[in-house]
Steps between C-alpha positions, in 0.01 A plus 500: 500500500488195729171304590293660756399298817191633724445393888541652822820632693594330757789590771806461262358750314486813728820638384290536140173589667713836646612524135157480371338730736777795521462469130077554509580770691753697314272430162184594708634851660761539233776487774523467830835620799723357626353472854218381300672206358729415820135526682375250259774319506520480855140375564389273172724217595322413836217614364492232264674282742208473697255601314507283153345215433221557747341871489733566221477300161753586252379406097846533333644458146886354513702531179889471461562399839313756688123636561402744177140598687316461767100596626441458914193399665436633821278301654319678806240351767219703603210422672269342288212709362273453258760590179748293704317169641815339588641863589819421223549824297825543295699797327722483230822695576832586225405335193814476306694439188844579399477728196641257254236228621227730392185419251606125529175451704713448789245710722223345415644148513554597885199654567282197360718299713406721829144470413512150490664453834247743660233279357657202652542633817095666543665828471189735503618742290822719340586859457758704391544834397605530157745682258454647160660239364391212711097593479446353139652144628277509809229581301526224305561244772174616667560729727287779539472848581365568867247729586486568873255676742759569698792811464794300510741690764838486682717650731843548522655460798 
């Protein structure tokens, strides 16, 4: 396999970043529709048109011409309270590597990378929701589990 380069997408990379992400999704929900996928398809390239490089950082991993993973942080301004004094809060969305990438510490290559930028930038804090699989690497970065007084809710609409 060729060398692996880590940095962040920019705008010539959206074509891969729809790659990437339809790809988190099929391995997340184990497969997704049609409508689905045009939906996606549809929406991610503005999305990230607009979007990346300011609210949206993209960590990737390129390989052979092309990205092989990629972790987004989504980086979210609240008012500022005292867990937030600056009011920047983040959430890290799709973290993703191709199969054949996988248990090359590609993940957590990207993920130390995030961290680092976040503590550049006087980002307050990160959180994700984690998978299975995922957990153990998070684990060992630092992250933590959270323990909330609050029921965490939502509504469809």
């Amino acid at each position: 396999m060729s060398e692996i380069v880590f940095d962040t997408a920019n705008v010539n990379d959206i074509d891969e970043l729809v790659r990437l992400r339809i790809a988190y999704m099929i391995d997340d929900f184990g497969s997704i529709t049609d409508y689905e996928r045009e939906c996606m398809e549809k929406q991610l390239p503005d999305y990230f048109e607009r979007r990346l490089g300011k609210e949206l950082i993209a960590f990737v991993a390129r390989a052979e011409g092309r990205l092989v993973a990629a972790a987004y942080l989504l980086i979210i301004e609240k008012p500022a309270n005292p867990f937030l004094p600056n009011g920047f809060d983040t959430e890290v969305l799709s973290v993703y590597t191709e199969p054949e990438y996988r248990g090359r510490g590609i993940c957590s290559q990207l993920m130390t990378n995030m961290i680092e930028y976040a503590k550049e930038h006087k980002i307050c804090r990160i959180d994700l929701v984690a998978t299975q699989e995922g957990y153990p690497i998070y684990k060992k970065l630092g992250f933590e589990d959270r323990v909330q007084k609050y029921i965490d809710m939502r509504m469809k609409l």
